[in-house]
C-alpha positions in Angstrom: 44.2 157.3 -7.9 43.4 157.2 -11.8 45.1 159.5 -14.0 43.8 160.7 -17.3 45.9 161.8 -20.5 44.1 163.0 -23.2 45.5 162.7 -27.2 44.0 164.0 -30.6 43.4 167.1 -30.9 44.3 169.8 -33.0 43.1 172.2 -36.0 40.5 171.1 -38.5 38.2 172.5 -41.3 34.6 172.9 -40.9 33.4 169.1 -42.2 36.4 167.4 -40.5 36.7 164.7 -38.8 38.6 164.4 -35.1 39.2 160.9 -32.9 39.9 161.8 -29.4 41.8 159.5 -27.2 41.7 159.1 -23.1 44.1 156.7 -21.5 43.4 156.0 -17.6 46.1 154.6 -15.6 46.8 154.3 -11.5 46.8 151.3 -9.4 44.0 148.6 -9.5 40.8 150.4 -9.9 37.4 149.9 -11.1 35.9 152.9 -13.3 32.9 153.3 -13.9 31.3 156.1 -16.3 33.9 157.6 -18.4 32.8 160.7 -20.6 34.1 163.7 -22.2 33.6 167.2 -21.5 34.4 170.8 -23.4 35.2 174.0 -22.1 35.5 177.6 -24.3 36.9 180.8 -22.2 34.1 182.3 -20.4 31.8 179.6 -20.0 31.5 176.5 -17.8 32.4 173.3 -18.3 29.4 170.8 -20.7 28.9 167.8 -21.0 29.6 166.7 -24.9 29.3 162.5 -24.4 29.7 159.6 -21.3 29.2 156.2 -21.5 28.9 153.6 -18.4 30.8 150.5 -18.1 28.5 148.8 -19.6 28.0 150.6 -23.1 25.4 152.9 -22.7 26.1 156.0 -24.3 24.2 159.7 -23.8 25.0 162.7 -26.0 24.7 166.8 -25.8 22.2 167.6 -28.6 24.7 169.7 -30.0 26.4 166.8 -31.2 23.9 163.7 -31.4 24.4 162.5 -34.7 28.1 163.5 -35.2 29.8 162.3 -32.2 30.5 158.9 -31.1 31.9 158.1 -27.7 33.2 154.4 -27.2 35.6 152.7 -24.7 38.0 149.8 -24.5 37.9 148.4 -20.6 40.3 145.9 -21.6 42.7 148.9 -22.6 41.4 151.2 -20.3 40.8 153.8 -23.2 37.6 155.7 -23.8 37.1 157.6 -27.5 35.5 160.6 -29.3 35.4 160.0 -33.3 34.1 163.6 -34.0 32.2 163.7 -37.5 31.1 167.0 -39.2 32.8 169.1 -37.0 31.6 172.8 -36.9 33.6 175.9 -35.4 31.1 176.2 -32.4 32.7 172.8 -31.6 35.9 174.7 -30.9 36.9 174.1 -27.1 39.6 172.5 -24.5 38.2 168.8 -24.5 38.2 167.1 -21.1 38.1 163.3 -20.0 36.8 162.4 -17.0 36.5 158.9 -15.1 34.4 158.0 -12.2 36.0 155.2 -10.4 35.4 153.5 -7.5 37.4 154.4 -4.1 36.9 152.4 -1.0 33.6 152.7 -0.5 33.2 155.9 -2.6 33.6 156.9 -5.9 35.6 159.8 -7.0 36.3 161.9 -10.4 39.4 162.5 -12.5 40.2 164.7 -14.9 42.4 164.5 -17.8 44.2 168.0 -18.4 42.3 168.8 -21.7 43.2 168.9 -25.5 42.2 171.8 -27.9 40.2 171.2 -30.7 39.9 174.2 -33.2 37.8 174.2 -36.0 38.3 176.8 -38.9 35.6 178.2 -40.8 
């Protein structure tokens, strides 16, 4: 099973600048997409970035343009550099991993990191 820890967070100004950090570890395992996700109190779950094993990357409008997701597969690390960061950008900050199990695939979480933007 792959196991998600999530660094980085933390309080910034409106303008700042945030780098999110998600380290997987388990036994041998192949993952494939790796994204991250944001929650606020209330409201589900969205999708902010992912990107496949292969480098391709897809973005939530919200923050095309001042997000950047990247990963290390060497390292097993996946990124958030978050540029121009606004309060409605405020949120617990998930990673997730799909990774292949057996013949399936299955999803981990990290357990989040709060990211608080002042105005």
């Amino acid at each position: 099973q792959v196991q998600l820890v999530e660094s980085g967070g933390g309080l910034v100004q409106t303008g700042g600048s945030l780098r999110l950090s998600c380290a997987a570890s388990g036994r041998p395992f192949s993952i494939n997409t790796m994204g991250w996700y944001r929650q606020v109190p209330g409201k589900q779950r969205e999708l902010v970035a992912r990107i496949s094993s292969g480098g391709s990357t897809s973005y939530a409008d919200s923050v095309t343009g001042r997000f950047t997701i990247s990963r290390d597969n060497a390292k097993n690390m996946v990124y958030l550099q978050m540029n121009s960061l606004k309060p409605e950008d405020t949120a617990v900050y998930y990673c997730s991993a799909n990774y292949d199990y057996g013949l399936r695939t299955r999803d981990a979480w990290g357990q989040g990191t709060q990211v608080t933007v002042s105005s």
